[in-house]
N, C-alpha and C positions, 0 to 999 in steps of 0.2 A: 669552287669549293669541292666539287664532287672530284677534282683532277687531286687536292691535298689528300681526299679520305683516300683515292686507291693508293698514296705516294704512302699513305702512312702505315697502311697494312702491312706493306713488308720489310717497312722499319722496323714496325713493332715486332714484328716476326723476327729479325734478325736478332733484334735485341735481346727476344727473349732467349734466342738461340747460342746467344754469348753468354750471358748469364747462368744458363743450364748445362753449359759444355764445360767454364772453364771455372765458374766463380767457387771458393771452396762454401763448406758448409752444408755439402749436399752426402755426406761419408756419413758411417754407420759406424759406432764405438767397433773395437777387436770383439767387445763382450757379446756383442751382439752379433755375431760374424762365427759364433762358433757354439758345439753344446757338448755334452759328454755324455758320449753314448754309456748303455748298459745293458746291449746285447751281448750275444758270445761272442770272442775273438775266434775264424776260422782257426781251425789247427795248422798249426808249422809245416806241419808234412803229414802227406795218409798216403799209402802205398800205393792203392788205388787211382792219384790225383795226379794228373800231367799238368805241367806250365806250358802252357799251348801260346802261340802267337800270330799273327795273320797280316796282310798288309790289307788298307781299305786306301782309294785314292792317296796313296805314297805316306799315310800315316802308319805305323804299327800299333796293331791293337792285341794286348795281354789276355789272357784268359785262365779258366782251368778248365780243365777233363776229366769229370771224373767215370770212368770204362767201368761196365759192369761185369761180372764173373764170366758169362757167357760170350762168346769168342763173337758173336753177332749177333745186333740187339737194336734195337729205336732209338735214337737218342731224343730228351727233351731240350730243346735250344730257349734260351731263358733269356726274359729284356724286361727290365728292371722299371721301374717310373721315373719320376723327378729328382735328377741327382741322387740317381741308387749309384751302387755298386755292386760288384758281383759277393763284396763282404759284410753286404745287409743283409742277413737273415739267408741268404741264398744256400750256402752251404751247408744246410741244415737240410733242407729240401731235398738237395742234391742226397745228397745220403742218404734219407729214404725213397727216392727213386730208382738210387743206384740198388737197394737193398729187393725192390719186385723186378729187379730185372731189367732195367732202362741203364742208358748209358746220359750223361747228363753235362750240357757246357755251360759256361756260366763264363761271362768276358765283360769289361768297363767299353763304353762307351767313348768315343774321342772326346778329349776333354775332359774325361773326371778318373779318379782312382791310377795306377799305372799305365795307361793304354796313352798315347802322346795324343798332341791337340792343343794349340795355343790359341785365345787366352783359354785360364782354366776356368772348370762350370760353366760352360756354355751350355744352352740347352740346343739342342737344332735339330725337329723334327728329319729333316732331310738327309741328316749327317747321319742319324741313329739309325732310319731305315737303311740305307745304304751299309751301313756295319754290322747290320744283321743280315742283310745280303751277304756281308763278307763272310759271316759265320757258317750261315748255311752252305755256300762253295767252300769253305773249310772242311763241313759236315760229310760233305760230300764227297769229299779225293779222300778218306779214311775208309777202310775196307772193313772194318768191325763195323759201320752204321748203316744198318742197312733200311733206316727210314727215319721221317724225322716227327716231331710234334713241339707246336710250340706256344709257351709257355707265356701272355703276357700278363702286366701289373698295373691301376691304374693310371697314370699319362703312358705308359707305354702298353695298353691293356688292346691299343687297337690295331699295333703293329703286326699283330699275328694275322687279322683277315686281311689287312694288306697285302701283305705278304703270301699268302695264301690264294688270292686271287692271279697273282703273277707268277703259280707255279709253273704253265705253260711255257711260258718266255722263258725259262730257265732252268734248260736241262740237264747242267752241272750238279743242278740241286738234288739231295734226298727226297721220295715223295713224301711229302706232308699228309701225316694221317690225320691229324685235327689239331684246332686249336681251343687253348685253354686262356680266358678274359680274364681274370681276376679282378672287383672293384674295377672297371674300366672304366676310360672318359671317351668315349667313342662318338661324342658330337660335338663338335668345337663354337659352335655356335651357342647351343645349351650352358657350355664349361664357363663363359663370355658373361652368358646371361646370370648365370648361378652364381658369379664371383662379386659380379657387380650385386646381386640382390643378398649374397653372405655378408658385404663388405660394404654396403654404400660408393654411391657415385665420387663421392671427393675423394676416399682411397683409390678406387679403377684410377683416376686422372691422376694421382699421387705418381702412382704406378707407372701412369705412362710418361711423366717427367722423367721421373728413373732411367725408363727404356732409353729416352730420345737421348738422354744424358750421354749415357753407356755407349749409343749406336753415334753420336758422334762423337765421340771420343775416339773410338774403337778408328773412323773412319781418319781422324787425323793423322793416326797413331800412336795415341796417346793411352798410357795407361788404361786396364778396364776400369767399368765402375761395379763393384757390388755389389746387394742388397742382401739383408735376410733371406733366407730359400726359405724355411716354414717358420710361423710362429701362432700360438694358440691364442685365444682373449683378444684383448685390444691392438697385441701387436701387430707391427706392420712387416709387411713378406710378401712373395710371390705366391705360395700355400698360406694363406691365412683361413683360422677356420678353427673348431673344437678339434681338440684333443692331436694337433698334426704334431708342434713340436714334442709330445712326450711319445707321439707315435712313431718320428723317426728316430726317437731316442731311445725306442724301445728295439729296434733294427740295428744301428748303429753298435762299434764298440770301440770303445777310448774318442782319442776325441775326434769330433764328428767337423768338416768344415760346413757350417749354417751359412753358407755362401753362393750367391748364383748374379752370376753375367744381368744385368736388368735388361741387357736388346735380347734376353730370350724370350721376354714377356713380345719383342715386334718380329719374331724369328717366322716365318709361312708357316702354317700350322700344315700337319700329313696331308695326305686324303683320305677324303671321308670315306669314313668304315660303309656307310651307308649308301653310297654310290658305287663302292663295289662288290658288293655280300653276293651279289646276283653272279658275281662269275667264282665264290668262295664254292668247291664241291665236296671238302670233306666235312666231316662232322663238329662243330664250334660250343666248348662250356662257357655260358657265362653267370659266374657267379656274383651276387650284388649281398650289401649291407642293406638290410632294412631302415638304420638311421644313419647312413653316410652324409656326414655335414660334408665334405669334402667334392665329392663326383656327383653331377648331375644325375638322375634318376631319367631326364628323357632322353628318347632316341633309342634307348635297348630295345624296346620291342619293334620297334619300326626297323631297324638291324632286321632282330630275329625272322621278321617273317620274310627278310628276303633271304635270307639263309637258307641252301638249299635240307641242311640238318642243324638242328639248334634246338638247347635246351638252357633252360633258366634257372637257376637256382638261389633261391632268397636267402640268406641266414639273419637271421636278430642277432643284430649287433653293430657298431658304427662302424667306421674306412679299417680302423689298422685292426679290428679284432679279428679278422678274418687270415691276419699274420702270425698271431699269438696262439697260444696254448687258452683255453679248453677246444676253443671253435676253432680255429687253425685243422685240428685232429680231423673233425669230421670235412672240411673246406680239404685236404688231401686225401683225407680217402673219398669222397668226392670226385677228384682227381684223375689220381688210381683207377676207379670204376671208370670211369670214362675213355682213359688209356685201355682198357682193356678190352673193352667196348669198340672200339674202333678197328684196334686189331684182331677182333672174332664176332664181327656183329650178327652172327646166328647163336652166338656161345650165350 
């Protein structure tokens, strides 16, 4: 009896494993696959903006540049969250950076927006550090930058102390004056815990049907699978949560692909912010939403105090307000201050 239960365990496993790979019925309507943004569209051209490009492990990755007045100058290197692009709200930023005197890059990701990467919307921790590696050795062989600071955004809000801890190893690099958190998820554990307590337990395992779907799919070669990337209320998504889909919609311009790989939800999360803050030696903003349904609230101070410099900045208000106009205003001059601060901290 005991020799049929272990025989039947991995039948059932197979089974279920055919069923989730191949059987249809597991697809998401177009309608749901996609939203319409009602941010600004970047400008066409700005005189100031270069089409930059890079190579990252044999992919090309697209960018822009936008060079401030001053012949040599900081640049801010900018990494986006969850299926951002460099034409979420980014160019907007950029242009008042470039306007106090910063030089500012702003580039997609493998896999999303023009930067190459098959399949598309994949999310992969590893992938993304690594292309912001590329960016900074980009930063670097350019003779106007003569430092760097950078800029992260919630899921990509931790990549900056990463990074920042590995400036040693990499003396191609611009030095890194500091970095800037935005809404960060800087504990993947926490992120884990907070989705499953946003979303209940039968969603988290919805979810991970999805991934397994997707990851074997991917592994046969078979087409991807997709899922919603964000959705507010009841829906289902990889961001599920208040106010996400009208907050990438508020980022977003024309139509936006509401689309993401499901094996990103099984992709190795980075390393933790938190295991390496302790070798981070320049100065780190982290700025939080006081009701962020969205990003964990724990692990930032446990961060901060191993920060060799670190400060906290709370705003009222939830995940994307701190993108928008009224509070957005003070969240970059915030900023600002901070940048300026780092390069005169007796000033």
């Amino acid at each position: 009896m005991e020799i049929l239960v272990w025989l039947a365990l991995p039948a059932a496993l197979l089974i279920y494993l055919i069923v989730v790979v191949f059987f249809p019925g597991f697809d998401f309507p177009q309608s749901r696959l996609a939203l319409m943004g009602q941010g600004h569209s970047p400008a066409p051209a700005l005189p100031f903006r270069q089409d930059i490009q890079f190579q990252v492990e044999g992919a090309t990755l697209y960018g822009w540049f936008y060079q401030a007045s001053a012949e040599s100058a900081p640049c801010i290197v900018m990494a986006t969250g969850l299926g951002g692009t460099r034409e979420m709200g980014l160019e907007a930023l950029a242009i008042q950076f470039r306007e106090h005197g910063y030089h500012c890059l702003t580039f997609d990701y493998r896999h999303f927006g023009a930067s190459e990467g098959q399949p598309r919307n994949l999310v992969w921790p590893r992938l993304q550090l690594e292309d912001l590696r590329g960016a900074l050795q980009w930063a670097g062989s350019r003779s106007e930058i003569e430092s760097a600071f950078i800029w992260g955004a919630s899921a990509g809000g931790s990549y900056g102390i990463i990074l920042a801890a590995e400036q040693d190893r990499f003396p191609l690099w611009p030095l890194i004056q500091g970095v800037v958190c935005q809404v960060p998820a800087l504990d993947t554990k926490s992120e884990l815990k907070g989705m499953i307590r946003r979303n209940g337990l039968p969603r988290f395992l919805r979810l991970i049907m999805h991934a397994q779907r997707d990851r074997g799919r991917g592994r046969l070669g078979l087409s991807p699978h997709y899922i919603p990337m964000v959705a507010s209320g009841k829906g289902f998504a990889m961001l599920q949560g208040p106010g996400a889909e009208e907050g990438y919609a508020s980022l977003a311009s024309g139509r936006f692909e509401n689309r993401i790989c499901a094996r990103s939800m099984l992709m190795p999360p980075p390393p933790q912010a938190l295991s390496l803050a302790g070798k981070v030696h320049c100065p780190v903003l982290i700025q939080l939403a006081s009701h962020d349904g969205l990003i964990s609230p724990e692990g930032h101070q446990e961060v901060a105090k191993k920060l060799a410099s670190c400060e906290i900045k709370v705003y009222e208000g939830g995940h994307f307000d701190l993108y928008l106009p009224p509070l957005s205003n003070r969240v970059v001059a915030d900023q600002l201050d901070f940048f300026a601060r780092c390069l005169n901290p007796k000033g």
